[in-house]
Residue frames as a rotation matrix with the C-alpha (Angstrom) as fourth column:
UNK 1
0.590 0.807 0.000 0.00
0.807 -0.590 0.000 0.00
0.000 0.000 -1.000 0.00
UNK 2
-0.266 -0.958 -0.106 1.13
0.963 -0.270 0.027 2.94
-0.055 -0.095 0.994 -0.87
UNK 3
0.015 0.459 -0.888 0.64
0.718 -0.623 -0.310 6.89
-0.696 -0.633 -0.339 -0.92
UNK 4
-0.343 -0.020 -0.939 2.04
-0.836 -0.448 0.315 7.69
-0.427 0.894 0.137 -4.34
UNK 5
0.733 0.428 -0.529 1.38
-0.666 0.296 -0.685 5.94
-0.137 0.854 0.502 -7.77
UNK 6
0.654 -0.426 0.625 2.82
-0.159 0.731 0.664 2.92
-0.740 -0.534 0.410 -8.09
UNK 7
0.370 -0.263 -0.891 5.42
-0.927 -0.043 -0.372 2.01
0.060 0.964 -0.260 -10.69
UNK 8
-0.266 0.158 0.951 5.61
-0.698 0.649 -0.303 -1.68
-0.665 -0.744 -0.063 -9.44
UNK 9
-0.714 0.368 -0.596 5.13
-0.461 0.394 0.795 -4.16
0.527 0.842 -0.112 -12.18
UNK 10
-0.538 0.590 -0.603 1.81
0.461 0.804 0.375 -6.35
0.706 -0.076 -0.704 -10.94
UNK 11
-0.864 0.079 -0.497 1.15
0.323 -0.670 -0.668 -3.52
-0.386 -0.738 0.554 -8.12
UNK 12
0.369 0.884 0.287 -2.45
0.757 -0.465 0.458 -1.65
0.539 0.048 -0.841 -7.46
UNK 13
-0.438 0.217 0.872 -2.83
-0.090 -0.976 0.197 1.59
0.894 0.007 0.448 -6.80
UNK 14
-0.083 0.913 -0.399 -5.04
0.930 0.214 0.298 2.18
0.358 -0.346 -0.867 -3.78
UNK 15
-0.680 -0.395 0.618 -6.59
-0.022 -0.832 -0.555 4.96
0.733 -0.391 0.557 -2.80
UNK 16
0.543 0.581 -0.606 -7.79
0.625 0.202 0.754 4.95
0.560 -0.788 -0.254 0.83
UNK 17
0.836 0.022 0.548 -7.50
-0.213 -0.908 0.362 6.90
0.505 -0.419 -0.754 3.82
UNK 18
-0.008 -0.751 0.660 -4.42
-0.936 -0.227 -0.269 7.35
0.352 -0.620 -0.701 6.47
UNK 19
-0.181 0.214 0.960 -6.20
-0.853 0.452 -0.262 5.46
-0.490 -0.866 0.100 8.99
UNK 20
0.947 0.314 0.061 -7.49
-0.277 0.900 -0.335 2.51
-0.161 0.301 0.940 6.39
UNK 21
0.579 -0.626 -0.522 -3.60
-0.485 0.250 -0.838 1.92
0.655 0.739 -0.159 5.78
UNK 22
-0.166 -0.243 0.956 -2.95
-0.966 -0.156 -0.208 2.26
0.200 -0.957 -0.209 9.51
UNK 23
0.000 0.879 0.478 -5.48
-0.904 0.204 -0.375 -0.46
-0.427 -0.432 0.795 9.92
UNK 24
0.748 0.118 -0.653 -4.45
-0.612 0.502 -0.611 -2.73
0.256 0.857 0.448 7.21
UNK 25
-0.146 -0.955 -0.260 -0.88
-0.396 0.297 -0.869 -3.20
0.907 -0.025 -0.421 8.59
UNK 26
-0.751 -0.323 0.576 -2.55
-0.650 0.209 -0.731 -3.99
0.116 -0.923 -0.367 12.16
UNK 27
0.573 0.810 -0.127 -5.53
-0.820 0.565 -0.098 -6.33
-0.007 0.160 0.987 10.94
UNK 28
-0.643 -0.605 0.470 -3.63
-0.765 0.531 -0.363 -9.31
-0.030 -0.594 -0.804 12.84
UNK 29
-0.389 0.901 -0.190 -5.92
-0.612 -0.098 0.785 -11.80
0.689 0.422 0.590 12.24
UNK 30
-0.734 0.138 -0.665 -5.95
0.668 0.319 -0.672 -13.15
0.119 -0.938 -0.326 16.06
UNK 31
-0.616 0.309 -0.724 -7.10
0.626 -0.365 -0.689 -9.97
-0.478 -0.878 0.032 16.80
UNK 32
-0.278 0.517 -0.810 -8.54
-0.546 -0.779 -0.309 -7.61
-0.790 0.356 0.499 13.83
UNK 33
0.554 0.583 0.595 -11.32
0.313 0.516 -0.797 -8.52
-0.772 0.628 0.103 11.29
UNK 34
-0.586 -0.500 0.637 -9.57
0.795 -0.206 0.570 -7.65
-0.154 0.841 0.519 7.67
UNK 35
-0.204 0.657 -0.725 -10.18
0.529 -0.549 -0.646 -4.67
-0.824 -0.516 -0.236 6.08
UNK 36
0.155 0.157 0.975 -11.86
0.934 0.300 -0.196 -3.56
-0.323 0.941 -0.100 3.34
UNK 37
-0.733 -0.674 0.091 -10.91
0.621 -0.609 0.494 -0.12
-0.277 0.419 0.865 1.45
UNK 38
-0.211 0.529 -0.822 -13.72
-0.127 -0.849 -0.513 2.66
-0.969 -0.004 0.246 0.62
UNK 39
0.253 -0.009 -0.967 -12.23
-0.838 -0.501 -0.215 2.84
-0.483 0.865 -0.134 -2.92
UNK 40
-0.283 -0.500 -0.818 -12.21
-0.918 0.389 0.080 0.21
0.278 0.774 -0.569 -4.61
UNK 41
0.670 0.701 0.244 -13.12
-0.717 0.525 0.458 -2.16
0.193 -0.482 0.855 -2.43
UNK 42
0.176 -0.839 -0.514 -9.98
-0.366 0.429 -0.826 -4.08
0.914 0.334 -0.232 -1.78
UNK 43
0.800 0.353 0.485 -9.45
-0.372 -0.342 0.863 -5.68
0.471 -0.871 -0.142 1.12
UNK 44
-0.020 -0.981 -0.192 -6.26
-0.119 0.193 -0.974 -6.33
0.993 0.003 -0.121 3.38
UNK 45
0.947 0.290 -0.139 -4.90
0.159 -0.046 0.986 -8.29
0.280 -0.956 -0.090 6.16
UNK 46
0.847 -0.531 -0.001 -1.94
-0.175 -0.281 0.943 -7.95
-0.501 -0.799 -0.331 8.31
UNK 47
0.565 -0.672 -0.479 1.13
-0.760 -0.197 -0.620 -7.67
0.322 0.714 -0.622 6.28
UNK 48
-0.199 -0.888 0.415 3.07
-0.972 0.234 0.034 -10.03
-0.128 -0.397 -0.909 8.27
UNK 49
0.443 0.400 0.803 1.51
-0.038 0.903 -0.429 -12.96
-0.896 0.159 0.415 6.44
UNK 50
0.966 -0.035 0.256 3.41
0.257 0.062 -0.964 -12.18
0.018 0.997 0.069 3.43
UNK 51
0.095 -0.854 0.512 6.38
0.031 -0.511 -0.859 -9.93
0.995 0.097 -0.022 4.46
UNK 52
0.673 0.446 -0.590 6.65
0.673 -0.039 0.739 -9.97
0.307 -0.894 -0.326 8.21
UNK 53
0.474 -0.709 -0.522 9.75
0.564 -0.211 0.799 -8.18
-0.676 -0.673 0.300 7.82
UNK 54
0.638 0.470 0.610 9.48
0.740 -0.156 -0.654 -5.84
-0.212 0.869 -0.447 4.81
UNK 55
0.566 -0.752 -0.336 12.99
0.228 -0.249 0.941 -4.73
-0.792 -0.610 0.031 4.28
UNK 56
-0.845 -0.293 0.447 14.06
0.438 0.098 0.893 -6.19
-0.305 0.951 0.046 1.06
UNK 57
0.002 0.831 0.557 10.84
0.957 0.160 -0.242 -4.94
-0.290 0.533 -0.795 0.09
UNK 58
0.718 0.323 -0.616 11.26
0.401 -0.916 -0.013 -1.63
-0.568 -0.238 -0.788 1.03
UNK 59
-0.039 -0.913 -0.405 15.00
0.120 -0.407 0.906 -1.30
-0.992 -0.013 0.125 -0.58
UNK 60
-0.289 0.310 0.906 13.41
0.862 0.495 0.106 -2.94
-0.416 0.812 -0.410 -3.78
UNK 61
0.580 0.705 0.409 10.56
0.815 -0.506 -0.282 -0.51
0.008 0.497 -0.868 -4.29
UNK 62
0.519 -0.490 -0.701 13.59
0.137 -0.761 0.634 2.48
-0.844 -0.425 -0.328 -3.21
UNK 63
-0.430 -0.897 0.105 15.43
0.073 0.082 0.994 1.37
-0.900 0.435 0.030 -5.82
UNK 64
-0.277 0.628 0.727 12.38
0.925 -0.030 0.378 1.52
0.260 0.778 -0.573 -8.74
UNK 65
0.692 0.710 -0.131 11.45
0.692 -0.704 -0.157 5.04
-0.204 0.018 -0.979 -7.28
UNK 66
0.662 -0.552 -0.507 15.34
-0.519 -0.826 0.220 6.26
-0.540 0.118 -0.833 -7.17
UNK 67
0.922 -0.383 0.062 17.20
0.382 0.864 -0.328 4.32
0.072 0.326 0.942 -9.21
UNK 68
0.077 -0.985 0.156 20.33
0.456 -0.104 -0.884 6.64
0.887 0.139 0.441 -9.56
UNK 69
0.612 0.046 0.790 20.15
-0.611 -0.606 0.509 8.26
0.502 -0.794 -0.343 -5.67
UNK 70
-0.256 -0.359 -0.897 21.10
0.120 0.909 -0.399 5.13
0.959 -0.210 -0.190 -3.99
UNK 71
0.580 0.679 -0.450 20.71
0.545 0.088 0.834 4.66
0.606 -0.729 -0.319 0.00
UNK 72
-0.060 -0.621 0.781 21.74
-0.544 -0.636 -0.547 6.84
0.837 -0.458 -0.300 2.81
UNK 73
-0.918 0.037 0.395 20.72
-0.300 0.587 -0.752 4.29
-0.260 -0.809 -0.527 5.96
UNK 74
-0.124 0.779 -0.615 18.57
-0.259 0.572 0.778 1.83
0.958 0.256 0.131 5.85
UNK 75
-0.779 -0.202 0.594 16.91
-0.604 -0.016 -0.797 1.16
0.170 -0.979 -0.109 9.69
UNK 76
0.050 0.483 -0.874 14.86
-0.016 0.876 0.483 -1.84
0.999 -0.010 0.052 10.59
UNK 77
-0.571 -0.099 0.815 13.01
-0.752 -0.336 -0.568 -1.44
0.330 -0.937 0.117 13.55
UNK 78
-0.658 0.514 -0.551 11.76
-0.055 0.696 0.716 -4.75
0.751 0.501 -0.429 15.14
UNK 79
0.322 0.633 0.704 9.01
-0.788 -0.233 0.569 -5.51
0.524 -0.739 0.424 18.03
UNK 80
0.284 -0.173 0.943 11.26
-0.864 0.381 0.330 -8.19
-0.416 -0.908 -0.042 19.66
UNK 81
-0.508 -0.339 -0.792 13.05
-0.736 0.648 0.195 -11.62
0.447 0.682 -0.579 18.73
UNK 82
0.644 0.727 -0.238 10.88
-0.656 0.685 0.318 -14.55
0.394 -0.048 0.918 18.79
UNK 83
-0.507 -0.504 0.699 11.74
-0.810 0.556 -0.187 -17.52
-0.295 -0.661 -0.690 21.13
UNK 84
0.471 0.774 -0.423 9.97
-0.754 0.603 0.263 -20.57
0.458 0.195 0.867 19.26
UNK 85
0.378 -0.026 0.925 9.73
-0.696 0.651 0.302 -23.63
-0.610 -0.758 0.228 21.44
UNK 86
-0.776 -0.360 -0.517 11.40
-0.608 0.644 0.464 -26.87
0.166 0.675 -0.719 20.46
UNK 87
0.045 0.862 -0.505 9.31
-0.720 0.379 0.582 -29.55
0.693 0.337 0.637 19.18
UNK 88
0.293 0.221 0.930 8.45
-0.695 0.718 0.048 -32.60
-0.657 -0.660 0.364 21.87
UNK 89
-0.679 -0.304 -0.669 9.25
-0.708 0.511 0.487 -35.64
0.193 0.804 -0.562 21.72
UNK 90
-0.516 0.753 0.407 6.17
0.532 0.655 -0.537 -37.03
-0.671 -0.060 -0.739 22.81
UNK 91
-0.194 0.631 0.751 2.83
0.960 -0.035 0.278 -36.12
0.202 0.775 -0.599 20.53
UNK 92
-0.994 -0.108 0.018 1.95
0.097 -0.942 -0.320 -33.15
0.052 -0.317 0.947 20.25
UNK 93
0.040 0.996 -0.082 -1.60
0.552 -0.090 -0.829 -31.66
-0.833 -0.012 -0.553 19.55
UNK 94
-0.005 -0.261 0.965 -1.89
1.000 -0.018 0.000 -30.23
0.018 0.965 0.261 15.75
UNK 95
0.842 0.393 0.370 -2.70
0.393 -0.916 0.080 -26.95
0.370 0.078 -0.926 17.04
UNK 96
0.587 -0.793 -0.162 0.91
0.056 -0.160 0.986 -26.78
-0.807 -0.588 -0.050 18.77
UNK 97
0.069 -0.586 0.808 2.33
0.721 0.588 0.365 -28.19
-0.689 0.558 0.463 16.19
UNK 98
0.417 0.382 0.825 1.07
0.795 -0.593 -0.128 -25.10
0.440 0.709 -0.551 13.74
UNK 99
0.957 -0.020 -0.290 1.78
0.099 -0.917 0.388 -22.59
-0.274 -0.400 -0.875 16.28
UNK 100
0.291 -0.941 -0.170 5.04
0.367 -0.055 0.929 -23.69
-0.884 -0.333 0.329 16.62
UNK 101
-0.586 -0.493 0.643 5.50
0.667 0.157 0.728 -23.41
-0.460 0.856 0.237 12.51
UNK 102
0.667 0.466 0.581 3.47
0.635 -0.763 -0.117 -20.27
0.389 0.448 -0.805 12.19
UNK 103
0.581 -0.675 -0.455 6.15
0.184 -0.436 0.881 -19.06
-0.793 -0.595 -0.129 14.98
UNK 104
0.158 -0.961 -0.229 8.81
0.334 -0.166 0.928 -19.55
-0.929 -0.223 0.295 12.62
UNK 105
-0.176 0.075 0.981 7.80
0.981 0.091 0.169 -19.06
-0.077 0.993 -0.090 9.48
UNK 106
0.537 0.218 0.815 7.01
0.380 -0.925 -0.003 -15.50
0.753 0.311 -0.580 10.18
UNK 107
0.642 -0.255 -0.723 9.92
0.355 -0.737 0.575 -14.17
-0.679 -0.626 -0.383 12.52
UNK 108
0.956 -0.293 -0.019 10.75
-0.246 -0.766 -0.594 -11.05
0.160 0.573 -0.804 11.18
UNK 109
0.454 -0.889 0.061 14.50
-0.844 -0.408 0.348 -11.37
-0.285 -0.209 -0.935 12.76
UNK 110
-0.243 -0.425 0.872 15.64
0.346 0.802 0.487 -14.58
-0.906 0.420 -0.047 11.20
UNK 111
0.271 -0.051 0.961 14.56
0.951 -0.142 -0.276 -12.69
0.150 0.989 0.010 7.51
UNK 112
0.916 -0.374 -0.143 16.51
-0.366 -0.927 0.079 -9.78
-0.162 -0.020 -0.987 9.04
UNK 113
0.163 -0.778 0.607 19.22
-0.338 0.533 0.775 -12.10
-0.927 -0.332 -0.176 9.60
UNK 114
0.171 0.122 0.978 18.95
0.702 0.682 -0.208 -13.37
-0.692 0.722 0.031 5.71
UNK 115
0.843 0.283 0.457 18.62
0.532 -0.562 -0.633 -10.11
0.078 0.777 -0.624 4.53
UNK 116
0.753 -0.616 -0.234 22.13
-0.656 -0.731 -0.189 -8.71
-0.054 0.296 -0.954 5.69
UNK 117
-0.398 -0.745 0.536 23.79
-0.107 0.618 0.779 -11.98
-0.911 0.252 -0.325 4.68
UNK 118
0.196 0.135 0.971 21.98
0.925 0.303 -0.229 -11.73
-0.325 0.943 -0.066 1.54
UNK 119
0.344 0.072 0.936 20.31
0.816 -0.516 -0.260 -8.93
0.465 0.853 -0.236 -0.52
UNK 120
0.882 -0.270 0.386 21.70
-0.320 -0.945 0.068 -6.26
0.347 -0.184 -0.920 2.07
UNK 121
0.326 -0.907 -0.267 25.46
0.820 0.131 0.557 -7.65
-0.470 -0.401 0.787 3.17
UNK 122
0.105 -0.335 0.936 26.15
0.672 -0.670 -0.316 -4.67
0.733 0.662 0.155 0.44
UNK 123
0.294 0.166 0.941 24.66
-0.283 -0.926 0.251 -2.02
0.913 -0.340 -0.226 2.83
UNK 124
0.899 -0.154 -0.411 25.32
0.433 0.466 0.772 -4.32
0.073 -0.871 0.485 5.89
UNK 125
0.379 -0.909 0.175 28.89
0.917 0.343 -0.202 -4.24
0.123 0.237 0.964 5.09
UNK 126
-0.679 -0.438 0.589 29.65
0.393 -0.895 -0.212 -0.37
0.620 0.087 0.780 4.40
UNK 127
-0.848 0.036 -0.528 27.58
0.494 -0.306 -0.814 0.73
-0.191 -0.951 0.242 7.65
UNK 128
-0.617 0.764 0.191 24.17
-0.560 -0.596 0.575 1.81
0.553 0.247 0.795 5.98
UNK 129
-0.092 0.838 -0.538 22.09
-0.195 0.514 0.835 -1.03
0.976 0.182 0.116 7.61
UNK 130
-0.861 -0.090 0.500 20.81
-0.499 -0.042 -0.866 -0.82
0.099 -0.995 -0.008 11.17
UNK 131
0.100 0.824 -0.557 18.42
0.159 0.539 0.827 -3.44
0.982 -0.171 -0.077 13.02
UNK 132
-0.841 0.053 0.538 17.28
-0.537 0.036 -0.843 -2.76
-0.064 -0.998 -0.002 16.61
UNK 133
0.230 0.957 -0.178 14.91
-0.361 0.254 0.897 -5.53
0.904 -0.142 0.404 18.07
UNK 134
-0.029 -0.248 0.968 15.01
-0.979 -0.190 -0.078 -6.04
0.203 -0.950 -0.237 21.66
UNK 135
-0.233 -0.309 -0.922 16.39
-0.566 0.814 -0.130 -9.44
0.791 0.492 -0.364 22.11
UNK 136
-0.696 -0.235 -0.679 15.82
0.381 0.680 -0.626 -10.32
0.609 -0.694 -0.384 25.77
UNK 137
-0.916 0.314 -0.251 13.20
0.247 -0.050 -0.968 -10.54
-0.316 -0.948 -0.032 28.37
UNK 138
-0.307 0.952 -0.011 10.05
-0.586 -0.199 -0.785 -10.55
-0.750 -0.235 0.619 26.12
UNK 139
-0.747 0.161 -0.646 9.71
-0.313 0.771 0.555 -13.49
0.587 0.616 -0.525 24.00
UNK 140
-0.810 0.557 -0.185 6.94
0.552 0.617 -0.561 -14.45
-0.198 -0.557 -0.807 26.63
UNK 141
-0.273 0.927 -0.258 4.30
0.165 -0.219 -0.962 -11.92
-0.948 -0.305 -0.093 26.37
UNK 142
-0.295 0.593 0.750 1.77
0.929 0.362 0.079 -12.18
-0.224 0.720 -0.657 23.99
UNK 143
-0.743 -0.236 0.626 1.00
0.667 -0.177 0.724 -10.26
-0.060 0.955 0.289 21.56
UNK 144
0.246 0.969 -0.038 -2.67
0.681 -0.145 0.718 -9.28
0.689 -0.202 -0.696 23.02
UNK 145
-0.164 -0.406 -0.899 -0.72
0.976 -0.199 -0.089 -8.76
-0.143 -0.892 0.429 26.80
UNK 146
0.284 0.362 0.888 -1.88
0.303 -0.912 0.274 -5.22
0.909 0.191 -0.369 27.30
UNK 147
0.992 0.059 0.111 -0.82
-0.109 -0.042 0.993 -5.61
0.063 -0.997 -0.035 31.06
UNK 148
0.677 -0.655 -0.336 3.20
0.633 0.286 0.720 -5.65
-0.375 -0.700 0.608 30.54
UNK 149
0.883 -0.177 0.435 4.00
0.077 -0.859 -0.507 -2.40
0.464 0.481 -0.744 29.60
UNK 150
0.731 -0.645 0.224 6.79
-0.656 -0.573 0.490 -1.79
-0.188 -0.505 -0.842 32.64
UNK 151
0.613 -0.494 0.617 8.04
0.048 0.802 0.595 -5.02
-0.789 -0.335 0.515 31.55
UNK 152
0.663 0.054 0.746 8.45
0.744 -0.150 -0.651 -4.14
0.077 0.987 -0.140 28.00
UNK 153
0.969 -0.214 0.120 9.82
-0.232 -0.959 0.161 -0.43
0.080 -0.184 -0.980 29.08
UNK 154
0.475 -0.846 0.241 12.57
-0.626 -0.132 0.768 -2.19
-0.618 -0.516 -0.593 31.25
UNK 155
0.400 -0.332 0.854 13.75
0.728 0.682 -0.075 -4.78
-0.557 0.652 0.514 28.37
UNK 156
0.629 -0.130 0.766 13.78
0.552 -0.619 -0.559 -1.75
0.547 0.775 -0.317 25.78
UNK 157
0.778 -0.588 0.220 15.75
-0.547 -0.807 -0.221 0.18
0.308 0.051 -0.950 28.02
UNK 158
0.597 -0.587 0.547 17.93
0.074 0.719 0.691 -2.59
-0.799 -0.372 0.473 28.84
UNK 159
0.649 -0.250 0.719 18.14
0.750 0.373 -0.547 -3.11
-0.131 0.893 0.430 25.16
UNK 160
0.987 0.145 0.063 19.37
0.133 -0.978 0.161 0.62
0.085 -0.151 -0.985 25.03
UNK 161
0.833 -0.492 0.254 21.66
-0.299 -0.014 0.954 0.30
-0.466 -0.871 -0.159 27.16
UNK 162
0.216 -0.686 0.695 23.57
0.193 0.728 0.658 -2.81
-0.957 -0.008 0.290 25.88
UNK 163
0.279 -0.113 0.953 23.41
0.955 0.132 -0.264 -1.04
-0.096 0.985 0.145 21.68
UNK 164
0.748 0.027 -0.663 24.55
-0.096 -0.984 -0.149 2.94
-0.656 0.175 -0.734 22.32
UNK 165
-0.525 -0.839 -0.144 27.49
-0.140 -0.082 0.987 2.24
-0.839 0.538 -0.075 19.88
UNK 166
-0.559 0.394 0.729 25.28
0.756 0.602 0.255 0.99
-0.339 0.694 -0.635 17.63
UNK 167
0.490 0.851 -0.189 22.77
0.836 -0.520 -0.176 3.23
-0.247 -0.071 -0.966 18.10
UNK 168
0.046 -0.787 -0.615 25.51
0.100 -0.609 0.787 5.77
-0.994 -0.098 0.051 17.71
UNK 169
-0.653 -0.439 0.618 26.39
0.440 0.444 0.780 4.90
-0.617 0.781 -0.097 14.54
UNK 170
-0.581 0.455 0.674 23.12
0.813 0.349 0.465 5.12
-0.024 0.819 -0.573 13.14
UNK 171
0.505 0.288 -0.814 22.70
0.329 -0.936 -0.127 8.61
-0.798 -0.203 -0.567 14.19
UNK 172
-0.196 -0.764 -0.615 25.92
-0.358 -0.528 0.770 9.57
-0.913 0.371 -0.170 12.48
UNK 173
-0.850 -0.218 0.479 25.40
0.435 0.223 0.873 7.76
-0.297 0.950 -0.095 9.40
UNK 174
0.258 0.966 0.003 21.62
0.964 -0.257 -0.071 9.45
-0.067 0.021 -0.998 9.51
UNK 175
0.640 0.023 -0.768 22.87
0.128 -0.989 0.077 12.95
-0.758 -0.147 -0.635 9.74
UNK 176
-0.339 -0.926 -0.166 25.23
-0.125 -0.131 0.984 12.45
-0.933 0.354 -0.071 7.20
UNK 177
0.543 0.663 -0.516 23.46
-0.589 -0.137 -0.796 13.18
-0.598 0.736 0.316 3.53
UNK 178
-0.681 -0.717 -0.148 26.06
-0.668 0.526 0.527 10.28
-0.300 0.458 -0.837 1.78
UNK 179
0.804 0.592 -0.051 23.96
-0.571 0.745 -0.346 7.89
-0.167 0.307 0.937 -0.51
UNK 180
-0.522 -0.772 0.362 25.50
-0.605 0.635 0.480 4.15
-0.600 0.031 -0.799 -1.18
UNK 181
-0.452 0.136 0.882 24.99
0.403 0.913 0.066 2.25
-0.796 0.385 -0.467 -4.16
UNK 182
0.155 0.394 -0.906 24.09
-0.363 -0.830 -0.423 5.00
-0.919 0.395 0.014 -6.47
């Protein structure tokens, strides 16, 4: 979805409001009904069934809107690394069994982890590509959890804590107007 005119081979237009785009990207489908579009009638669920981690996507479509600019930082921000359980070795129940392989099939930081050994080691490499996802102390709370906010807080500022070089970095290379790969 997007806000200009695509130039996307196979790509739609849409035109719909802020909020219906808002809404699209958070139409989880645990928790939000899909939604349909005003215009056109299209309707969309939660992006992370397709792209949960929509990096390469994003560098892709950068690269069809600027082709001769190239990138100045690329920043991937995530909502935490997944902890998927190992399988049992007694039986399971098929609904485990799914969870366990929806778990992995859609963590975003294992296709971060692909993307700067793959299509971004380029930008990885020469200091354009920054991921922050808070690695420790919330792989437990669910997604719904509405009730562990201070936990969350103190993880993220852990995380903080343990990435200010990093985090550094991606200030300086942000303030700096230098494009790579032009």
């Amino acid at each position: 979805m997007r806000s200009y005119p695509t130039q996307a081979w196979g790509q739609r237009d849409h035109n719909c409001y802020i909020w219906e785009a808002a809404r699209a990207t958070a139409a989880a489908p645990a928790f939000f009904e899909p939604i349909q579009l005003h215009d056109g009638g299209a309707t969309f669920v939660d992006g992370g069934i397709v792209a949960n981690n929509p990096v390469e996507e994003a560098l892709k479509e950068a690269n069809i809107i600027w082709p001769d600019i190239g990138v100045g930082v690329l920043l991937s921000l995530g909502t935490g690394v997944a902890v998927v359980k190992s399988f049992a070795k007694k039986k399971e129940a098929g609904h485990d069994i799914l969870e366990k392989i929806v778990t992995i099939s859609m963590n975003a930081d294992r296709q971060a982890e692909k993307f700067k050994e793959g299509f971004g080691a380029t930008l990885h490499k020469a200091g354009k590509y920054f991921r922050f996802s808070v690695e420790q102390q919330i792989s437990d709370v669910e997604l719904g959890d509405v009730t562990s906010y201070e936990k969350q807080e103190d993880a993220a500022d852990y995380y903080v804590k343990t990435k200010v070089d990093m985090l550094k970095s991606c200030a300086e290379e942000m303030a700096r107007p230098t494009h790579f790969g032009a």
